[in-house]
N, C-alpha and C positions, 0 to 999 in steps of 0.2 A: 415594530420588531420588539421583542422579548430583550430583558438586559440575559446577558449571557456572564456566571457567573460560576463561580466552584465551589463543591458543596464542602469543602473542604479547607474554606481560609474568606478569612475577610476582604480581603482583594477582589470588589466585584465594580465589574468594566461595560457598561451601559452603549458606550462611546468610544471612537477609535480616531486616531488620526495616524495617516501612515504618509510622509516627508517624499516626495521623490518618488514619479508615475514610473521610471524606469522599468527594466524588465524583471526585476525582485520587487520593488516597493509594490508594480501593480497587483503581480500576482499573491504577495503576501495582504493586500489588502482585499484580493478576491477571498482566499481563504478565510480570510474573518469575516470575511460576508457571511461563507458558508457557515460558519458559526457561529451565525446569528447576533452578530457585532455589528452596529451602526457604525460604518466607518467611513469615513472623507480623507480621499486621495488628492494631496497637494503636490501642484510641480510652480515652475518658474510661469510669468505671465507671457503666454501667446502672443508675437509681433504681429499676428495678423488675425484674423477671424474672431472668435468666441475668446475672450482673456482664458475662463481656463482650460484652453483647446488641448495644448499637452494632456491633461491628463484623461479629459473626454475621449482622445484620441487614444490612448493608453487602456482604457475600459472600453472601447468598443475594440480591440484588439486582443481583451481576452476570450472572446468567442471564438477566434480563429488558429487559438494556440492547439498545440497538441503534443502530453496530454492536457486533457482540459482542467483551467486552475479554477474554475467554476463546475458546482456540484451541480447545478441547474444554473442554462445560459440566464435564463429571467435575472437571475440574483443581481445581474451587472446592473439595473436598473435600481439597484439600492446602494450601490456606490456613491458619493457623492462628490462630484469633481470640484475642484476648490486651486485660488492660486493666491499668490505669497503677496500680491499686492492689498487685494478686495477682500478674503476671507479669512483674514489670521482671526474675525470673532468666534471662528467655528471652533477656536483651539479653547476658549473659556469654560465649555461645559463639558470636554475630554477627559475620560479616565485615565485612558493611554496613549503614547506618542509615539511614535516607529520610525527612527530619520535614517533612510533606505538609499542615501544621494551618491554619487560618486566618492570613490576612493580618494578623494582630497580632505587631509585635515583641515584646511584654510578653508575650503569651502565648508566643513561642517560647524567650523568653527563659526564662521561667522553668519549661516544660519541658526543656533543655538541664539546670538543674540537678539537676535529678528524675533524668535518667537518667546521666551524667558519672559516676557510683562506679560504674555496673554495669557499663560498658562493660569491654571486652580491650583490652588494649595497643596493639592494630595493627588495631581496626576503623575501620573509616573513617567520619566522619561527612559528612552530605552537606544542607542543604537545598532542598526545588523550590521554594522562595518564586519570586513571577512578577515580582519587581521590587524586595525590600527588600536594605539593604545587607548583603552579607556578611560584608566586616567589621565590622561591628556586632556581627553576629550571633554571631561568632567570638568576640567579646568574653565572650561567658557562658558561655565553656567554659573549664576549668582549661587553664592553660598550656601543658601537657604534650601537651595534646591540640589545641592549632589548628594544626599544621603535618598534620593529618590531615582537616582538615576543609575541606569547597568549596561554591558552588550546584551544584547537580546540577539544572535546568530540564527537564520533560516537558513536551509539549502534549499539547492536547487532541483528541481521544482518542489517550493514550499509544501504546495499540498500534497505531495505523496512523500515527500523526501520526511520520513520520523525524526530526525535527530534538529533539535535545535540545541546552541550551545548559550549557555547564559554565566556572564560575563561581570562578575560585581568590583567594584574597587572596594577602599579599605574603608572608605565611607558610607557603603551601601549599606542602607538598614534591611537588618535580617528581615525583618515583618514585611519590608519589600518586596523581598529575593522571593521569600516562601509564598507569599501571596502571589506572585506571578511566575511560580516555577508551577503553582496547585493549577493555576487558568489556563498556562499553556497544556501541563498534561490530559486535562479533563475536558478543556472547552476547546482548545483547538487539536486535541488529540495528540500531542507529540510525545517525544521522549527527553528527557531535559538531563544537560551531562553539566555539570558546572565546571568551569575552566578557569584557568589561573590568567591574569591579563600582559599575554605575553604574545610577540608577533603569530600571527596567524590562529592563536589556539591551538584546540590540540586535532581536531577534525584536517583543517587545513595543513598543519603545522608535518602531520606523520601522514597524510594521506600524498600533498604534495612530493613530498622526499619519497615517498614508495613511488612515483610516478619519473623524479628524476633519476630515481636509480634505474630503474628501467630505461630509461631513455642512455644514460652513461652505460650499460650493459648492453643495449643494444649494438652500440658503436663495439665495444670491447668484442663481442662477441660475433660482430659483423651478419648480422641477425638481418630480415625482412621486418619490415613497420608490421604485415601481416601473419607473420609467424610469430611474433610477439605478444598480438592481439591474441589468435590460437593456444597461445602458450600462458596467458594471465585473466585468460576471463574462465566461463563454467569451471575450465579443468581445473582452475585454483580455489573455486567456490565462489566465484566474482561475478559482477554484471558482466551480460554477453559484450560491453562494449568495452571491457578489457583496460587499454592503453590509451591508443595511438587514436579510437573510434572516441574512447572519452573523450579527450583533446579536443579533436575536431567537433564534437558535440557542443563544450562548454567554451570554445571558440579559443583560437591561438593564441591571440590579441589578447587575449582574459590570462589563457596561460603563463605568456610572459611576463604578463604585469606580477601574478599570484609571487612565480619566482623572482623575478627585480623586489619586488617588496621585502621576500625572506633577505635576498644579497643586501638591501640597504638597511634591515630593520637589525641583523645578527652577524655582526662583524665580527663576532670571535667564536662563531659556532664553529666547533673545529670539522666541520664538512661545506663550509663556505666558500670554498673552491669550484664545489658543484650546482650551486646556485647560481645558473647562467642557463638561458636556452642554446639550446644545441646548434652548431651553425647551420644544420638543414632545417631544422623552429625558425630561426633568425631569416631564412632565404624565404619560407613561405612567406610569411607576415610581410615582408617585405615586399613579395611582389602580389601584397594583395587576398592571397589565396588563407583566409583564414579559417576554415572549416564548413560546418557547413553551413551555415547564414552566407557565405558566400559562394554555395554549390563546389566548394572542394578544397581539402586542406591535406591530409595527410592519403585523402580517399578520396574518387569522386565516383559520380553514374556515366556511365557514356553508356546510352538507349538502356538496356536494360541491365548491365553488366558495370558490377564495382571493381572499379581498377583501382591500384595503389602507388604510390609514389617509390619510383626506385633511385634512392642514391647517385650509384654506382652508375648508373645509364641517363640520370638527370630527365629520368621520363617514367611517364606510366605504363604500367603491366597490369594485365589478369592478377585479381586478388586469390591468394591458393586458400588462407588460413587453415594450416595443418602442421598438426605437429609430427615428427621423426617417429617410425613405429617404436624405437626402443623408450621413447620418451612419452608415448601416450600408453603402451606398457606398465612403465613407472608409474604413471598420474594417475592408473586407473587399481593401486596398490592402496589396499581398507585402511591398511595400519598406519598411521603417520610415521610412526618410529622408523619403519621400515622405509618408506616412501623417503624419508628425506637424504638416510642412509644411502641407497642407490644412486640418489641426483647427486651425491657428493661426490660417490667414489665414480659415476660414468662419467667417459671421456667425452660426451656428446656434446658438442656445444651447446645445443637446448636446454641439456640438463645442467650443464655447469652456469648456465646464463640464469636457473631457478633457484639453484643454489644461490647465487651471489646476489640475486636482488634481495631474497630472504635473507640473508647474512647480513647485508648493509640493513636493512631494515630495521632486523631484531636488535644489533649494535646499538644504531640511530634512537630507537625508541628506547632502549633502556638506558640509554645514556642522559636521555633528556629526561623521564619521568617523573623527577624531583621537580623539577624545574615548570613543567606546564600542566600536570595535573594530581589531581590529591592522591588518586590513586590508578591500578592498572584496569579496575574494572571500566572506570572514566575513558580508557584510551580503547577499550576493547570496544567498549560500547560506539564512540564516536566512530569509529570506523567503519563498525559493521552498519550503523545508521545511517551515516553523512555517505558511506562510501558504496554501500550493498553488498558489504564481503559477509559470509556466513559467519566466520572467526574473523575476530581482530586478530590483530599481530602478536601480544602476548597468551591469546586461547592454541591458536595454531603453535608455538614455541612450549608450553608445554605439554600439547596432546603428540609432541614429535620428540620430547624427552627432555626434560629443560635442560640437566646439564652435562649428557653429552653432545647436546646441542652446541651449551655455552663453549666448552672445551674445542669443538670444531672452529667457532667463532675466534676465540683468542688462538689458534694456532693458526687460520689466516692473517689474522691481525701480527703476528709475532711474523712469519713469511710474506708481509709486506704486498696482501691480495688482496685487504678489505681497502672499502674508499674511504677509511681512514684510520689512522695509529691510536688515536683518542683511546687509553682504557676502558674494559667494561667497569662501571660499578663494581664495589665490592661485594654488593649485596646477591649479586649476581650466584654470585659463587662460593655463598655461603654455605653449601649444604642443600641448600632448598629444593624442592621438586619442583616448584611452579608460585605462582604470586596468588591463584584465583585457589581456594583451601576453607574447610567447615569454619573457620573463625571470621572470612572475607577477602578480600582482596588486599594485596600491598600498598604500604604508602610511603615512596621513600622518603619524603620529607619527613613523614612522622617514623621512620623505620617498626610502622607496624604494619599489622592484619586490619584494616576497619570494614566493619559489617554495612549492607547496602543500607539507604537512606533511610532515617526512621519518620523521614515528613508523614502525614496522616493524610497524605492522598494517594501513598501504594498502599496501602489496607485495601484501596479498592482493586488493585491488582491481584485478584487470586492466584493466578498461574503467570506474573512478571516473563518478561524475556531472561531466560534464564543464561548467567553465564558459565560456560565450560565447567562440567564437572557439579554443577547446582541440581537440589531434586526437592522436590516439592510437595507436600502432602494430597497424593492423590486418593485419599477419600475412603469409604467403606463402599466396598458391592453388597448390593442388596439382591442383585440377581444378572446375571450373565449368559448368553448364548452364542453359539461361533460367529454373530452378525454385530450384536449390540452390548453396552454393559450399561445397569442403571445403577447409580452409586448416589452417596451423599457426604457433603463436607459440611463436618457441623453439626449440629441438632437442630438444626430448623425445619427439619424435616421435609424440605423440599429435595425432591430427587433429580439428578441430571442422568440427562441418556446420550451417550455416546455411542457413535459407529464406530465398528474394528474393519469396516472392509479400506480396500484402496480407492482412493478418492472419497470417501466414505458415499461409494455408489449403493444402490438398492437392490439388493435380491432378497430370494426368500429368508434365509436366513433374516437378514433386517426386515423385514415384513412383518414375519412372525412375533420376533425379538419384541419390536416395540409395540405389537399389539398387547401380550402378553405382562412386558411393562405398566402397559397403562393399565391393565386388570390389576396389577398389583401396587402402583400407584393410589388406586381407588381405594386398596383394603388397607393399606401405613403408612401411605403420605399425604400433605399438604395440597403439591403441586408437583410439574414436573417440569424441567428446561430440556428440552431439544436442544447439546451442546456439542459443536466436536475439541477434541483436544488441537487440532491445527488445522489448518485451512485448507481444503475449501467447507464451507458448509456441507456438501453435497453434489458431485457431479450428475446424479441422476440415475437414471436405472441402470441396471449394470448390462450392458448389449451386447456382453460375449455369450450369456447364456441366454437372451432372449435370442438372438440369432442361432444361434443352438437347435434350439426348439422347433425354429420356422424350418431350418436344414433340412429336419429327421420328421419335418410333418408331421409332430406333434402338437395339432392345433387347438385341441381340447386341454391339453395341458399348458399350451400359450392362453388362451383363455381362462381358465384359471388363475394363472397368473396376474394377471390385468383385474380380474374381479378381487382378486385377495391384494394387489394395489388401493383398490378405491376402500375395501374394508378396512384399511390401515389407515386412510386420510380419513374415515369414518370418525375409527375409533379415536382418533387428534380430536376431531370438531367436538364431538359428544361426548367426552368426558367427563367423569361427574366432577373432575379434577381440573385446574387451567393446566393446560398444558403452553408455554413458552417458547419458542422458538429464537434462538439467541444465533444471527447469519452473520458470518465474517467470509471474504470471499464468494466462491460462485457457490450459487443454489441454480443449479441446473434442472427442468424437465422435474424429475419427483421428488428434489429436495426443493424446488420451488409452491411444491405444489403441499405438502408436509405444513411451510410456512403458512400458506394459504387459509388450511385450515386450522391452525392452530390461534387461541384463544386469544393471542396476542403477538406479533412479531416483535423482538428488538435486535434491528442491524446495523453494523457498525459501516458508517460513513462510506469506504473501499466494500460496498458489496453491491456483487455484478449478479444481477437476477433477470431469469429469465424461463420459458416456458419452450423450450429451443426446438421439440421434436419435428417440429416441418421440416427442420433441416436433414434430418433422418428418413422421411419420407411417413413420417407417422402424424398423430395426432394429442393433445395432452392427453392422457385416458386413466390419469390417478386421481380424476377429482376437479381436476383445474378447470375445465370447462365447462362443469354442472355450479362449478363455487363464484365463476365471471356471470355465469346466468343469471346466480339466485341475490347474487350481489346489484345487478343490472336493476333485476324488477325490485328488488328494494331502494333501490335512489330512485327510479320513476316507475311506479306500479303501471301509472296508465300507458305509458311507453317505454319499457326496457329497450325495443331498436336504439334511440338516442344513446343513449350507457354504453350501448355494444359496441357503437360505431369506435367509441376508445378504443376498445381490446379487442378488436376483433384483428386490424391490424397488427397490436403486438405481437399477438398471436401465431395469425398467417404469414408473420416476414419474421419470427422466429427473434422477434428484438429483445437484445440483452441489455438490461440499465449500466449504465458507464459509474451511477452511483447510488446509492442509498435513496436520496431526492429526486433520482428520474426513476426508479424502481415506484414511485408514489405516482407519478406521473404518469407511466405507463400502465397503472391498476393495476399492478402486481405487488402493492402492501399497498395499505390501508390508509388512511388520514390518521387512525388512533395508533398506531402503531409508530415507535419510538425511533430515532436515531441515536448512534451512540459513535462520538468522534477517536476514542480511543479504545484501538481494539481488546487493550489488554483489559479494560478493565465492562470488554460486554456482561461475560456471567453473573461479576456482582449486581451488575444492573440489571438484570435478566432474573435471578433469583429475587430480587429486592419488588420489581413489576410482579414475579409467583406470586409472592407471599401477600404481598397488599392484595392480590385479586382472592386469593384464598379467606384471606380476614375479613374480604368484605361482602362472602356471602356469596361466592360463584357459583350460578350455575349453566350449564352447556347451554347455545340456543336450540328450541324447541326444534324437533324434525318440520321442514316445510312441505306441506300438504297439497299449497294453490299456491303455486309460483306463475306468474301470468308472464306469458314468452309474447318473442317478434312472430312465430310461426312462419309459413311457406312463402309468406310476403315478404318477412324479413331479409329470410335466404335468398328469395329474390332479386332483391335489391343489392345484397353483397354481390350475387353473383354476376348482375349487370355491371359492377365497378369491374371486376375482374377482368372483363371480357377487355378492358382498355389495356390490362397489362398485357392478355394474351397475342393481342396486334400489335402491338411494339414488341414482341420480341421479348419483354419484360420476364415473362415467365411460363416455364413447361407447362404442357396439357398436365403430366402428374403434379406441378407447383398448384395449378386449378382445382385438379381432383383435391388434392389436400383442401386446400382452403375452402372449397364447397362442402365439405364434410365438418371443418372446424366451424362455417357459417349454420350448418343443417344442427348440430349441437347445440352451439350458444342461442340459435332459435327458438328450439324445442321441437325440432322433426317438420314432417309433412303435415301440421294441424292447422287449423283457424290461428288469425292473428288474434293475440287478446285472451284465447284460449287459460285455461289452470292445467300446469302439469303437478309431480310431487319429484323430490329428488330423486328416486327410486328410474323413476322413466326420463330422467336425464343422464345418470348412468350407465342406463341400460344403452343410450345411445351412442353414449361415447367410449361404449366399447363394442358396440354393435361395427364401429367406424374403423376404430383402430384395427381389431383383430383384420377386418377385409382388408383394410391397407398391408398393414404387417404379412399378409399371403401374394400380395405382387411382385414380382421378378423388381422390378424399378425400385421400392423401399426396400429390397432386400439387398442389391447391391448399394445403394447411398447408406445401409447399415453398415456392413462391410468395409466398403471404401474409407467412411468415418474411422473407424475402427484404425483400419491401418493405415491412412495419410493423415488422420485428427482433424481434415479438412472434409467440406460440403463437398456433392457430388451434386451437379447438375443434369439432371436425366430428362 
């Protein structure tokens, strides 16, 4: 394995060891697998079988998670399982330590002793405790070594959850911090918020209290567990799993402990009252029913149907999740200002129950803000990262008016409604309009404005996650059409093309757009990057107006269409320009196929690629099945069959990569072609891959002339596999017809085996394919149907 390292700090980490196979240490150790970290997963020694069976046991258990904490299942085989009796030599040539064990100080304490002599000089120690003090924790390690050691916080699930929080005491050397806040953000891709070392941080610290006020409101307001759900997830900007669903997700058991920790760790928090689970929390747990690792906690399935737990009846009910029409009214109100104004003044209990969790909330957090973090951008961010809200709590307060906000706040507060009497701050109500402002964010310890992080590894951030109210220099157009715009930031003369459609799907307009681009690429730039401004890459062709067409039997104009498709992946391949492809989320159908050809893909880690159109009842017909062809006979001239036998499946079953490393797997990118673990920072990498191919003398690959295919034999042979699926039942005569069209393609038609085609009459085939599918009744309604359920249609 490669040492994995940041181009941005001398902190580089060859070597890992991550403390405790548990359900974070494994999967945090899986993640550094994925980027390319040797690392050895330690637990306690096995009383029976293999000594370090715990954690063997633990990595052959990340295969079956979901989602997957491995970017490719393979990786688990680079794990290396290790235990506390036989292998502490493994901890001597460790860059990094990760002690991930239970929530016991005693316990971690007196693991620090255990490993302290074996460690190196200059390895860093680190632990993800969710809440105990550091320096505490610092305490049990010889002298020599606390200026090397911090919190290092993951959530959960590590690999997709962004926010880790990092956790220094007073002895932690800066060249530490910075060197491993640069490896987190670059190499493991996170987003790093640094926190003050106080119980829970600040993630857990305001996200748990927005969970318990909810829960105390719910009571108050004599609310459904499921209307609450209803009432706190999308419609507030949140994960669909809202409350009650979170809970039961991150387990009961975990929940009470989170809050017993805040009750034991903040005895004079003047909302310390509310730091207790509720006595219907307290009656699950107790009789077992902890969520769902135990198939039911707050919600369960009974056959196909989610029921919810009712109080009042001490049994389960049909789950409604629906909010009040006056209240879904409200929620669906653009303005905040307005929006909050109504939930205050209606009398509905829904709204009043949205009110008051936001009231305790914004109190809550501003009251503490001195106290647990440097500043408000630090608490915006943890939330919206650790928690999946769109806004943090202070973005949302002042895009709703800060201070008649505030003024609502203290005249509960003064009538004896808030969950607690505690003052706001002064600062509060200073005048101010909001804390996030052109100078930066608040600090009430400093009672200033401080501008975002000036470390040297956001430089690689061009378009950072911006907070509330932040704008960004987006660039000069160099030329513009209603589909595309090509622009440049900088003088390096590399050009980015961005889509304006929705989803940044493909019609004519982007057809034209980006052909046109690259002609003008060729005449004043460098290079170009295929970039969107947010996610997805690309859903694909746009199939309101291709279904359009087929309606009004307009087949020649469907046709054309399709041919000025493949002229567009053309004019990507052939450039006299490298054209870049920079994928974060889905590349669908003809954003997959764009990547395809372009000169170099670089995709960030979370992208889900795929070549989808069978499930449409179509064919890939931009290119993608002439580019699997000519790629086949290039890895094995004298047999392309073997090559196809890959993709021809991916293909025919429409599979979409779960990451970045099974999108390589599936031959749908390349070996040469880049990954990139942090999304914010793909472009600079994306332009940085332009320009080095430009400096070093790019030029397009030649048109291929003698492309030697599987021919009629080949097709044959797909089509004898198929014939198994059609007897089980496996798949429609039209799932067949597809896939015998997509086999008669990647072939090269009805010729000899072994035969030379050129691109030209590989094109011509697979649109010779598509247009006939695209005229069947059956692909026309699985267009359709898509269209409006978003889901397959099996015909």
């Amino acid at each position: 394995m490669t040492a994995a390292s940041s181009p941005t700090s001398g902190l580089r980490i060859r070597k890992a060891a991550v403390l405790g196979a548990g359900v974070m240490g494994a999967q945090i150790a899986a993640h550094l697998t994925n980027a390319g970290v040797e690392t050895v997963l330690f637990d306690l020694p096995a009383k029976e079988g293999p000594k370090s069976g715990i954690a063997l046991k633990a990595i052959a258990n990340l295969a079956k998670l979901s989602p997957a904490p491995l970017a490719d299942k393979a990786f688990a085989a680079s794990i290396i399982p290790a235990n506390y009796d036989d292998d502490l030599d493994h901890l001597k040539d460790v860059d990094l330590v990760i002690e991930a064990i239970a929530e016991r100080m005693d316990w971690k304490l007196d693991l620090y002793k255990k490993i302290a002599g074996h460690l190196s000089k200059t390895a860093v120690i680190a632990s993800n405790t969710s809440g105990l003090s550091i320096t505490q924790l610092a305490e049990a390690l010889p002298e020599e070594m606390r200026h090397r050691f911090c919190g290092v916080h993951f959530f959960n699930p590590p690999r997709y959850m962004h926010l880790v929080e990092l956790i220094p005491t007073k002895l932690t050397d800066k060249k530490v911090l910075d060197g491993l806040e640069a490896f987190l953000v670059t190499t493991v891709g996170k987003g790093v918020v640094i926190a003050k070392d106080t119980p829970n941080f600040i993630g857990n610290r305001i996200g748990v209290f927005s969970m318990l006020a909810a829960m105390y409101h719910t009571d108050q307001f004599k609310l459904g567990f499921d209307t609450v759900d209803a009432l706190t997830g999308p419609a507030l900007g949140r994960p669909k799993s809202a409350t009650y669903r979170t809970a039961d997700v991150v387990g009961l058991d975990t929940m009470a402990h989170v809050i017993k920790t805040m009750a034991d760790t903040l005895p004079d928090d003047p909302w310390h009252q509310y730091f207790k689970a509720p006595v219907w929390l307290a009656g699950l747990i107790e009789k077992g029913a902890l969520g769902q690792k135990t198939g039911g906690g707050f919600y369960k399935k009974v056959g196909k149907d989610i029921v919810v737990l009712d109080v009042a009846k001490q049994d389960f009910r049909p789950s409604e999740q629906k909010p009040s029409d006056e209240v879904a009214a409200i929620l669906a109100i653009k303005d905040p200002a307005e929006k909050f104004g109504k939930l205050r003044a209606s009398s509905d209990p829904q709204a009043q129950f949205i009110w008051a969790t936001f009231r305790d909330l914004f109190h809550y957090t501003a009251y503490h803000l001195a106290d647990i973090a440097d500043t408000a951008r630090d608490v915006d961010f943890a939330i919206r990262w650790g928690y999946g809200w769109k806004l943090g709590p202070f973005e949302t307060w002042q895009a709703a008016g800060w201070q008649q906000i505030a003024a609502w706040i203290n005249e509960d507060i003064t009538a004896g409604k808030a969950m607690s009497n505690a003052p706001l701050p002064g600062w509060v109500t200073d005048g101010r309009k909001g804390v996030h402002g052109k100078d930066g964010s608040y600090s009430a310890s400093a009672n200033a404005d401080k501008p975002r992080s000036q470390h040297p590894v956001y430089k690689r951030q061009l378009f950072p996650d911006p907070i509330l109210g932040e704008k960004f220099d987006t660039g000069t157009t160099v030329w513009e059409n209603d589909g595309v715009r090509l622009w440049t930031l900088g003088d390096d003369g590399i050009g980015i093309l961005s889509f304006k459609t929705k989803m940044n799907t493909v019609n004519d307009h982007v057809l034209d757009g980006v052909q046109h681009a690259i002609k003008l690429a060729e005449e004043q730039l460098k290079a170009v990057v295929i970039w969107q401004t947010g996610e997805p890459f690309s859903a694909g062709a746009d199939l309101k107006g291709a279904l359009g067409l087929l309606k009004e039997g307009k087949f020649d104009a469907f046709d054309k269409m399709v041919a000025n498709f493949q002229r567009t992946s053309m004019a990507i391949k052939h450039s006299l320009v490298p054209v870049v492809s920079a994928v974060r989320g889905m590349a669908f159908g003809g954003g997959c196929e764009f990547q395809m050809h372009s000169a170099r893909t670089v995709a960030a880690l979370e992208s889900y690629i795929g070549l989808v159109e069978a499930g449409v009842g179509l064919l890939p017909a931009g290119g993608g099945l002439h580019e699997l062809a000519i790629r086949a006979a290039k890895a094995n001239p004298a047999d392309p069959f073997e090559e196809l036998k890959k993709v021809f499946e991916t293909v025919a079953m429409a599979k979409v990569s779960a990451s970045a490393f099974e999108a390589k797997n599936l031959g749908l990118l390349r070996d040469s072609d880049l990954i990139v673990f942090n999304s914010y920072e793909l472009l600079y990498i994306a332009k940085q891959v332009a320009g080095a191919m430009a400096e070093s003398g790019y030029r397009p690959p030649m048109p291929a002339n003698a492309i030697p295919v599987a021919g009629d034999v080949g097709t044959a042979t797909f089509k004898a596999s198929l014939a198994n699926l059609q007897a089980g039942y496996f798949a429609s005569p039209h799932d067949i017809d597809i896939a015998t069209r997509i086999a008669d393609t990647l072939c090269g038609g009805v010729i000899e085996r072994g035969s030379t085609v050129d691109e030209e009459w590989l094109l011509a085939l697979e649109r010779k394919h598509f247009v006939e599918l695209a005229k069947m009744e059956k692909t026309q309604a699985r267009i359709a149907h898509t269209m409006t359920t978003g889901k397959p249609l099996r015909n």
